[in-house]
Biotite code that builds the C-alpha atoms (Angstrom):
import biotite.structure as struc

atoms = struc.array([
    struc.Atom([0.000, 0.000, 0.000], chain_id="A", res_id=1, res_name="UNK", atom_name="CA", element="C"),
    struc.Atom([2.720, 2.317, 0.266], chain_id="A", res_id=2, res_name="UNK", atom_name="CA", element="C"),
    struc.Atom([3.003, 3.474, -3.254], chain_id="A", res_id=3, res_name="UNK", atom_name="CA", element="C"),
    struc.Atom([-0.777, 4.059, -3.592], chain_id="A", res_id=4, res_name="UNK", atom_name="CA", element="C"),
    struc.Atom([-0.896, 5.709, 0.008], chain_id="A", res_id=5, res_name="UNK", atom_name="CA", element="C"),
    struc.Atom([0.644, 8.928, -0.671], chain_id="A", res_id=6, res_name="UNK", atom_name="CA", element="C"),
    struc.Atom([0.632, 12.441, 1.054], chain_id="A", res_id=7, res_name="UNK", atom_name="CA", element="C"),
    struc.Atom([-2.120, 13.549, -1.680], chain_id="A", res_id=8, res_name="UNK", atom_name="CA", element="C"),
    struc.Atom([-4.243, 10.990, -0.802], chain_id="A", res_id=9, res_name="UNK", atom_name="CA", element="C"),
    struc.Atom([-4.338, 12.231, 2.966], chain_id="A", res_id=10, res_name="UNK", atom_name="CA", element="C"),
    struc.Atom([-4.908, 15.343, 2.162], chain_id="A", res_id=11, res_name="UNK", atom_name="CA", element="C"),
    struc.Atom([-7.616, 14.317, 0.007], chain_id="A", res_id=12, res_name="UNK", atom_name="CA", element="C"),
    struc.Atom([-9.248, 12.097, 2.838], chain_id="A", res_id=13, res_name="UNK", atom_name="CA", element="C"),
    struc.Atom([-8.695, 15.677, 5.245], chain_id="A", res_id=14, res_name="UNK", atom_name="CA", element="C"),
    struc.Atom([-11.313, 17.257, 2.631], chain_id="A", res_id=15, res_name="UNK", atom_name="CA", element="C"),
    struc.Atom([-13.896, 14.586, 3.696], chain_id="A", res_id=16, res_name="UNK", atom_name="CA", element="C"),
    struc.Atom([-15.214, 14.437, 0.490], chain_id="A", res_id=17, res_name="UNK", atom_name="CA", element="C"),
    struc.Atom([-18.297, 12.721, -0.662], chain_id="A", res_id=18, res_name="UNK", atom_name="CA", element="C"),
    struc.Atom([-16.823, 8.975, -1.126], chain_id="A", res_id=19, res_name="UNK", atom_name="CA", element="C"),
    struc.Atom([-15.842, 9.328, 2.580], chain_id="A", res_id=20, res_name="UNK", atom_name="CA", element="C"),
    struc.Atom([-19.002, 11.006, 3.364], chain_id="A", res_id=21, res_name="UNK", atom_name="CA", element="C"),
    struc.Atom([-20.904, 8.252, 2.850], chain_id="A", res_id=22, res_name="UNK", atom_name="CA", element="C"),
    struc.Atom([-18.582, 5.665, 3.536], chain_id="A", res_id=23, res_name="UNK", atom_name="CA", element="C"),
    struc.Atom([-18.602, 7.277, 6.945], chain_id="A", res_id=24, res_name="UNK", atom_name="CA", element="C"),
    struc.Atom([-22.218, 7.535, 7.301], chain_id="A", res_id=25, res_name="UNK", atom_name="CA", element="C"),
    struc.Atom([-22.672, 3.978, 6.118], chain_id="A", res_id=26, res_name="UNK", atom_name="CA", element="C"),
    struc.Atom([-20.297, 2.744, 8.541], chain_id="A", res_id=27, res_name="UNK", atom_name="CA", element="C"),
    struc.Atom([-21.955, 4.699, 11.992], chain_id="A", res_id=28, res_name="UNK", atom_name="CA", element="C"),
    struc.Atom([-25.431, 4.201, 10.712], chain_id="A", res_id=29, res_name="UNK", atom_name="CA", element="C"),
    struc.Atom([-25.476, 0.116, 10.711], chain_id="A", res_id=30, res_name="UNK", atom_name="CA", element="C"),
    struc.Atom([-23.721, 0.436, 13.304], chain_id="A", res_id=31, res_name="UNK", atom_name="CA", element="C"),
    struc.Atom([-25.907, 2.484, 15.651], chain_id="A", res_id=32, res_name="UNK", atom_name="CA", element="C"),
    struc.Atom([-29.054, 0.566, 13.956], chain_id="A", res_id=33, res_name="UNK", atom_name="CA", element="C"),
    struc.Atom([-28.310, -2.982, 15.188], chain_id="A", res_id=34, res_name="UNK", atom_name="CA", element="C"),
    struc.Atom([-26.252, -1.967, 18.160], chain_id="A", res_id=35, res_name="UNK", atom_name="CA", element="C"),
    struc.Atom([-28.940, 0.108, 19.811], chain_id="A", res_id=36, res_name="UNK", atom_name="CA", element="C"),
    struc.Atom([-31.125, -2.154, 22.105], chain_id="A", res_id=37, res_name="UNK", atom_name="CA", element="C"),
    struc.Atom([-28.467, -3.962, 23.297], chain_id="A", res_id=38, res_name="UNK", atom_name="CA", element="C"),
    struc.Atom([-26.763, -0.576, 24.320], chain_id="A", res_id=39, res_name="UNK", atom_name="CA", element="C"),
    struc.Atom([-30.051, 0.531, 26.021], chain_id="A", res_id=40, res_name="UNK", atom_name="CA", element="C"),
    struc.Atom([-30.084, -2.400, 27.899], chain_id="A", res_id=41, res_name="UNK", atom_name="CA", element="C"),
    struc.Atom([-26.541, -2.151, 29.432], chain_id="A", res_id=42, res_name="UNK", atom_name="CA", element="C"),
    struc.Atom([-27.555, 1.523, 29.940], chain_id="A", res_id=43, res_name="UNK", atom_name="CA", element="C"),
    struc.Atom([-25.390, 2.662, 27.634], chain_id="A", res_id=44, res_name="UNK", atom_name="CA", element="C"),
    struc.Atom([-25.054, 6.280, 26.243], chain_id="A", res_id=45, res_name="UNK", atom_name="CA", element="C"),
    struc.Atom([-27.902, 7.988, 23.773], chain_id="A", res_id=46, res_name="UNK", atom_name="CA", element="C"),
    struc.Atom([-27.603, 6.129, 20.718], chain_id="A", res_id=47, res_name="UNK", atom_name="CA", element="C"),
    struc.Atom([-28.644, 7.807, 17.152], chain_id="A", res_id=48, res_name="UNK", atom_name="CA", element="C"),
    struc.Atom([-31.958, 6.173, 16.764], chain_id="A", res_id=49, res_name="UNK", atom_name="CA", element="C"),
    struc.Atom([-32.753, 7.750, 20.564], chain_id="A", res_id=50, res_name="UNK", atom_name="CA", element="C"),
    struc.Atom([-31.505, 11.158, 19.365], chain_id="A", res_id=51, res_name="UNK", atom_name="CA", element="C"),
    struc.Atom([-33.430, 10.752, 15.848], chain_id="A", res_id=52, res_name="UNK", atom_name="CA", element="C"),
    struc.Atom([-36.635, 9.729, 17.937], chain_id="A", res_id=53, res_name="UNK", atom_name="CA", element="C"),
    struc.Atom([-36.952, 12.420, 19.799], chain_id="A", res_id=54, res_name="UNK", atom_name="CA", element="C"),
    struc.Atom([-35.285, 15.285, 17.529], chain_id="A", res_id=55, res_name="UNK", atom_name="CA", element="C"),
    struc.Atom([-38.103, 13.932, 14.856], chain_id="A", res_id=56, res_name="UNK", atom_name="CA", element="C"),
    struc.Atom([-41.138, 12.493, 17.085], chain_id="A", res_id=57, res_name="UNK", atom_name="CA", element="C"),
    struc.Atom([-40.993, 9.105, 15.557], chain_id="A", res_id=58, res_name="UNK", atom_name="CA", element="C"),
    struc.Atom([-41.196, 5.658, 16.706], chain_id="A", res_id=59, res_name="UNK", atom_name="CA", element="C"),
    struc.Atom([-38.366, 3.269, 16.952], chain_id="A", res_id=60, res_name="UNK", atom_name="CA", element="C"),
    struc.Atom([-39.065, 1.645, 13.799], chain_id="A", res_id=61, res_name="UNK", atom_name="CA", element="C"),
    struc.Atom([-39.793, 4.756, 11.666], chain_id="A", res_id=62, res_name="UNK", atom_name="CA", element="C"),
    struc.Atom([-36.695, 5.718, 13.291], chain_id="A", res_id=63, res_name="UNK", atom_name="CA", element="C"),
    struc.Atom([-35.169, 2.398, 12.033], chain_id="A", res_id=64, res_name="UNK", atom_name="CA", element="C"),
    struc.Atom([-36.885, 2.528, 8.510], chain_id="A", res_id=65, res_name="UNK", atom_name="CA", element="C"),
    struc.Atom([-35.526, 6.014, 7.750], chain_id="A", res_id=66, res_name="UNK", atom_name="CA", element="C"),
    struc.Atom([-31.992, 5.385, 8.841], chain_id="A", res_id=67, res_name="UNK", atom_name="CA", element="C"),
    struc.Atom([-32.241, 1.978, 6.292], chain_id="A", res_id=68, res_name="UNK", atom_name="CA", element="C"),
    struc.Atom([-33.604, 4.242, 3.945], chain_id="A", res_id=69, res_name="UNK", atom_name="CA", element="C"),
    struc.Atom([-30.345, 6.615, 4.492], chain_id="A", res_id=70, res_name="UNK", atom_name="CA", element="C"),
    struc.Atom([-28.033, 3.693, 4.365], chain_id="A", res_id=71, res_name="UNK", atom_name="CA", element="C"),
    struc.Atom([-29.232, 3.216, 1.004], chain_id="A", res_id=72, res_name="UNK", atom_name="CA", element="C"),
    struc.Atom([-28.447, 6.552, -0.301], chain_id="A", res_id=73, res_name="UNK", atom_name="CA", element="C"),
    struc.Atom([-25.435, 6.946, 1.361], chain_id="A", res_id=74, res_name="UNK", atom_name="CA", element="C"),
    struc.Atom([-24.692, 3.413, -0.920], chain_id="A", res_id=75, res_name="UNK", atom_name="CA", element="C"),
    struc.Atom([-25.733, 5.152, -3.722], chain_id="A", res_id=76, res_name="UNK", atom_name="CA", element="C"),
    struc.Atom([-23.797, 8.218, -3.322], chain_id="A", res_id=77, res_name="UNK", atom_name="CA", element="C"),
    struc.Atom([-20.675, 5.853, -2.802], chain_id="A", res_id=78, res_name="UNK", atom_name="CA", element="C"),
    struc.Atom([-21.398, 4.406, -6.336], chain_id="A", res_id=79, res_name="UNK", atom_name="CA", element="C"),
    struc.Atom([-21.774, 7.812, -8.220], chain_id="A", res_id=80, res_name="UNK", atom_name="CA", element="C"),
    struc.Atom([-18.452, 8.932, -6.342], chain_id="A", res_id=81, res_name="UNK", atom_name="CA", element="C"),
    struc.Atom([-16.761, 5.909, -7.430], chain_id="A", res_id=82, res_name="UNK", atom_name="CA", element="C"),
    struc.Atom([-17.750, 7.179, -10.470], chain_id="A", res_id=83, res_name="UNK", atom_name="CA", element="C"),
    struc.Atom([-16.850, 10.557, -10.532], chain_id="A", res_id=84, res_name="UNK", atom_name="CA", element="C"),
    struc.Atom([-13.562, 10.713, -8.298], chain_id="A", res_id=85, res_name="UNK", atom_name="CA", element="C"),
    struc.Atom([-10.488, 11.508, -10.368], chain_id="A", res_id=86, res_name="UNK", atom_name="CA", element="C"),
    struc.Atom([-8.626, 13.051, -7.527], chain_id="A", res_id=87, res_name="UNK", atom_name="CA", element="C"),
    struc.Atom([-7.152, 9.686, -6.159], chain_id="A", res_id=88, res_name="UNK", atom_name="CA", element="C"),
    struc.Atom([-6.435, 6.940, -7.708], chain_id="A", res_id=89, res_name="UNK", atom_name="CA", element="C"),
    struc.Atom([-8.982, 3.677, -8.369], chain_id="A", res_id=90, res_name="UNK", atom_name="CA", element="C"),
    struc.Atom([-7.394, 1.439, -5.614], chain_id="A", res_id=91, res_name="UNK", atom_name="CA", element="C"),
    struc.Atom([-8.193, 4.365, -2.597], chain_id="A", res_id=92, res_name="UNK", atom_name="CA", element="C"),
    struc.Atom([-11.322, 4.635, -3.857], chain_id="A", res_id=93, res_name="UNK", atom_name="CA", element="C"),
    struc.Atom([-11.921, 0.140, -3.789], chain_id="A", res_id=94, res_name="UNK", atom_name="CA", element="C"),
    struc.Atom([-10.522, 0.894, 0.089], chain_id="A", res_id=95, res_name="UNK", atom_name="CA", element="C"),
    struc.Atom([-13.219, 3.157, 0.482], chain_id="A", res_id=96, res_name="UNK", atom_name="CA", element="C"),
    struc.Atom([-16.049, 1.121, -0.861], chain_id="A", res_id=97, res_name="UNK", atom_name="CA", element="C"),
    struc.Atom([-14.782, -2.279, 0.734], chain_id="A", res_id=98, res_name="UNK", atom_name="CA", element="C"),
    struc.Atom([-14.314, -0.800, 4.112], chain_id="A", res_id=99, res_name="UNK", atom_name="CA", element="C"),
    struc.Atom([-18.252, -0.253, 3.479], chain_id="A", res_id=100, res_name="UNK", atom_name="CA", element="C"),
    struc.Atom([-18.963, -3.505, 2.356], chain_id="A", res_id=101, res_name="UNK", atom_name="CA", element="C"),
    struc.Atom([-17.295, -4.655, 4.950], chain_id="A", res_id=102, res_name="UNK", atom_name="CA", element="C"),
    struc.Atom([-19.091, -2.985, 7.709], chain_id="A", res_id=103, res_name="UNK", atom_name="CA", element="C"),
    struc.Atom([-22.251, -3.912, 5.527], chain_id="A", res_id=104, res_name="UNK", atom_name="CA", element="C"),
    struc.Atom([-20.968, -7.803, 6.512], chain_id="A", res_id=105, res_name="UNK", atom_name="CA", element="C"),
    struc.Atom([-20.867, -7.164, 9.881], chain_id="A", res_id=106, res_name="UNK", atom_name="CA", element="C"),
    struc.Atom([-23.790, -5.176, 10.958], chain_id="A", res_id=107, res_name="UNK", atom_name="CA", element="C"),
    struc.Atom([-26.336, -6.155, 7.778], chain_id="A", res_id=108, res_name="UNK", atom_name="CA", element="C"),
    struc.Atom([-28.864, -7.659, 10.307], chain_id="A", res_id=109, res_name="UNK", atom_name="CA", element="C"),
    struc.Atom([-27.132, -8.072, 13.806], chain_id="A", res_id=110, res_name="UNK", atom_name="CA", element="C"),
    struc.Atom([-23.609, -7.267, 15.119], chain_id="A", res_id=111, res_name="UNK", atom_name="CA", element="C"),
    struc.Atom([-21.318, -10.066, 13.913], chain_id="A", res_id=112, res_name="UNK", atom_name="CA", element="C"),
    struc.Atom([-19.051, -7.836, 15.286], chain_id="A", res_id=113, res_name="UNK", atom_name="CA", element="C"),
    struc.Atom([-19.925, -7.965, 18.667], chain_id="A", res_id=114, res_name="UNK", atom_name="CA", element="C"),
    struc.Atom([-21.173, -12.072, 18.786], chain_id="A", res_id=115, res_name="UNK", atom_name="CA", element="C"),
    struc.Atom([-19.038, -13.964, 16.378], chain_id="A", res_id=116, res_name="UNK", atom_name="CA", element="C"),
    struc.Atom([-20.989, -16.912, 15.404], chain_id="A", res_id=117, res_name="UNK", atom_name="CA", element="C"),
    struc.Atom([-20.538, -19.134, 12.878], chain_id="A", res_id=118, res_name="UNK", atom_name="CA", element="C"),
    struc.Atom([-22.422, -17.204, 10.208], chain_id="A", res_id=119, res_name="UNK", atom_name="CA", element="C"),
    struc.Atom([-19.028, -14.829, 10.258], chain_id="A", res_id=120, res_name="UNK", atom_name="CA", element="C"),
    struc.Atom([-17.150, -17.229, 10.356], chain_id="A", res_id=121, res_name="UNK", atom_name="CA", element="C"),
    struc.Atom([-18.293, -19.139, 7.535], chain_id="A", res_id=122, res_name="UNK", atom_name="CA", element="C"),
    struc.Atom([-18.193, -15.414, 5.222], chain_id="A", res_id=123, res_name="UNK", atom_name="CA", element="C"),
    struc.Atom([-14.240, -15.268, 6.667], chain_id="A", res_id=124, res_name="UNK", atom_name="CA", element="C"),
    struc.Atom([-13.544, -18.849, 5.592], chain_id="A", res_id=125, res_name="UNK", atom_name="CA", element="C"),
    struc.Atom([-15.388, -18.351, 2.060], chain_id="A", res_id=126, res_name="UNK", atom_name="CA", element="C"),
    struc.Atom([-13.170, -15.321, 1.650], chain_id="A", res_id=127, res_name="UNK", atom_name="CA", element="C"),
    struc.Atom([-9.914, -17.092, 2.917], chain_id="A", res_id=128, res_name="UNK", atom_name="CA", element="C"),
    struc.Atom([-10.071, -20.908, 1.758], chain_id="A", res_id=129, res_name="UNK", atom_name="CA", element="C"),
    struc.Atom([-12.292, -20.373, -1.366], chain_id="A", res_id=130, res_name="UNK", atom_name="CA", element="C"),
    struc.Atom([-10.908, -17.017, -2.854], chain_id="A", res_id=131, res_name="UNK", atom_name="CA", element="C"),
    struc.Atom([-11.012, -16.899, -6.099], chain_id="A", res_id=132, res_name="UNK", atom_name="CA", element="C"),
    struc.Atom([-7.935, -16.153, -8.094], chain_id="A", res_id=133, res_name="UNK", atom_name="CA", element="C"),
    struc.Atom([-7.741, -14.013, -10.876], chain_id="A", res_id=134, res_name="UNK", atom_name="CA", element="C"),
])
């Protein structure tokens, strides 16, 4: 990674430009989405859906259903930057998108993360054992 990691492409990330953007909201969103009644029920802080309840009036699940819904545009703004990003090169920008797809691994539906099971395990494996080569 060295020679594709330069100083331009820090001070590019500094910018926070849209790729980032996104891949940044992705990345918190899932996160706080299947994280957040587990949190509650350690007593842990506000999470986003509790600050998006109240700052909107909306239930937990409309709460839940628009933060899906902004997952999805934040994936679709990812795309159309992938697209249109000519100020680093095309292997920064597949770090980007598979740091994304990554986090869209481990929080799609519960937090692999946090409980390891053998559904994670299993995606590892598939990745490691079976890659494909090109």
């Amino acid at each position: 990674m060295g020679d594709v990691i330069t100083d331009e492409t820090f001070k590019w990330a500094l910018t926070m430009p849209p790729l980032l953007k996104a891949c940044s909201s992705i990345c918190r969103v899932m996160d706080d989405i299947v994280t957040h009644k587990e949190e509650q029920d350690r007593m842990h802080v506000v999470s986003g859906i509790q600050c998006y309840m109240r700052e909107h009036d909306v239930s937990e699940q409309q709460a839940y259903d628009l933060l899906n819904e902004k997952v999805e545009e934040d994936w679709k703004e990812m795309n159309l930057e992938s697209l249109r990003c000519k100020d680093v090169g095309r292997p920064v920008i597949m770090l980007v998108i598979n740091l994304a797809r990554a986090m869209d691994v481990l929080f799609k539906n519960k937090s692999h993360f946090t409980h390891v099971g053998e559904e994670l395990i299993n995606h590892i494996k598939s990745l490691v054992d079976d890659a494909i080569l090109i």
